[in-house]
C-alpha positions in Angstrom: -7.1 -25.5 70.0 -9.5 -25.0 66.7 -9.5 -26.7 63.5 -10.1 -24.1 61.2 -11.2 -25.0 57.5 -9.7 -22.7 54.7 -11.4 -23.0 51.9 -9.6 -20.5 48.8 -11.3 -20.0 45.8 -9.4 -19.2 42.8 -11.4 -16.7 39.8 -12.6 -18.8 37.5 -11.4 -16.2 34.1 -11.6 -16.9 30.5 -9.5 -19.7 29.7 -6.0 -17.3 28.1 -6.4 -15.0 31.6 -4.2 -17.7 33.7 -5.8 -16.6 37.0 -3.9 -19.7 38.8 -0.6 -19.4 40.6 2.4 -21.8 41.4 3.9 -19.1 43.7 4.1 -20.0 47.7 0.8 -18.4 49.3 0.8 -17.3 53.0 -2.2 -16.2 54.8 -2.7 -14.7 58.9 -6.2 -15.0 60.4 -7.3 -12.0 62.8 -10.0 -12.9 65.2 -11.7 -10.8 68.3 -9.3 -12.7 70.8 -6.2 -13.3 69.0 -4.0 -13.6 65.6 -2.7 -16.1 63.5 1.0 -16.2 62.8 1.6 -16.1 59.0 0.9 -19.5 57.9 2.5 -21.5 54.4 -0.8 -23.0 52.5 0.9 -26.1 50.9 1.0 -25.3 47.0 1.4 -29.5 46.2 -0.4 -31.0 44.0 -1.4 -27.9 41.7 -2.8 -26.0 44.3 -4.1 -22.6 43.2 -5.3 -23.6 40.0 -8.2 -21.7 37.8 -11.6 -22.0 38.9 -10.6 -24.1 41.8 -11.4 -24.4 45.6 -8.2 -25.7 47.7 -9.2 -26.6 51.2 -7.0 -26.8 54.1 -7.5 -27.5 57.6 -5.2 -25.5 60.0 -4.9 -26.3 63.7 -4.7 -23.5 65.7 -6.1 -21.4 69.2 -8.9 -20.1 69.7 -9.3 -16.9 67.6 -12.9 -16.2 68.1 -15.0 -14.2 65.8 -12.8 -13.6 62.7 -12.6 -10.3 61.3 -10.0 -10.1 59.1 -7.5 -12.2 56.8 -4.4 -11.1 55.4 -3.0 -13.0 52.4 -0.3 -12.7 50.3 2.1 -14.9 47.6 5.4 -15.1 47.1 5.9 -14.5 43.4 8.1 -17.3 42.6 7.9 -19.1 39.2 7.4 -18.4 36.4 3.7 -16.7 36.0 2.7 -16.1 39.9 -0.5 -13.5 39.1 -2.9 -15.1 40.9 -6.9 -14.0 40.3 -8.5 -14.5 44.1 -12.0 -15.1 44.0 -12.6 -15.3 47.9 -11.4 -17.3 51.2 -14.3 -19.0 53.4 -13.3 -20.3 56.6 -15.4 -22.7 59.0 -14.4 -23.3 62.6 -15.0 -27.1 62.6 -15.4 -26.9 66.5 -18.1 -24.0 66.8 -19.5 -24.2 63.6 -18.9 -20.5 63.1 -18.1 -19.0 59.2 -17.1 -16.4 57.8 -16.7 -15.2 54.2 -13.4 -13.3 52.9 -14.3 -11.8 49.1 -11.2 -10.6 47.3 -12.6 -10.7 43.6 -8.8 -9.1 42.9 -5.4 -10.2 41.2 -2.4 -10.6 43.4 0.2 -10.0 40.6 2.7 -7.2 39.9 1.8 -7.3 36.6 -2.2 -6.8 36.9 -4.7 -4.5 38.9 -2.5 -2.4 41.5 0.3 -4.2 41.3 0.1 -5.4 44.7 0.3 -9.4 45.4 -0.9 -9.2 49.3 -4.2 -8.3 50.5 -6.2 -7.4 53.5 -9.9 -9.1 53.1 -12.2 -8.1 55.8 -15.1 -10.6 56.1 -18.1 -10.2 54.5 
């Protein structure tokens, strides 16, 4: 087992863009030896908002080296476009890191429409 920290950084827009989300947000981590299944990021407490960094620690297997995160919302309430500045991840028991930019909307209603994303690490 790994503690892996998930650190998600939400854009930080101009204050009438609304680049937070209250929509559900699910992410899968893809390392060298295995995959995540998809996991629910708990959206309490205003998760998700603009400008912010949400931090949560999941407890998984080993994946090794990561090389890939999938993440995706799903765009309930009102106003779910959410502006994803990037995802950093730190394996609390190897010390290893990795960087995930995204620097995109995840909104049906902005950029390509789209509200999952592949981020390959940086």
């Amino acid at each position: 087992m790994a503690i892996y920290r998930v650190n998600v950084h939400t854009g930080n827009l101009s204050p009438l863009a609304g680049a937070g989300t209250d929509a559900n947000v699910y992410i899968t981590l893809y390392g060298d030896k295995d995959g995540s299944d998809e996991l629910n990021l708990d959206n309490a407490g205003n998760n998700f908002e603009q400008g912010a960094v949400d931090t949560f620690a999941l407890h998984l297997a080993d994946l090794g080296d990561l090389q890939r995160v999938r993440v995706r919302h799903d765009n309930k309430f009102p106003f779910p476009g959410w502006y994803l500045d990037r995802i950093f991840i730190r394996n609390e028991d190897t010390n290893q890191e990795w960087t995930f930019p995204c620097n995109r909307w995840l909104a049906q209603d902005e950029d390509d429409g789209e509200i999952e994303r592949i981020l390959d690490r940086a």
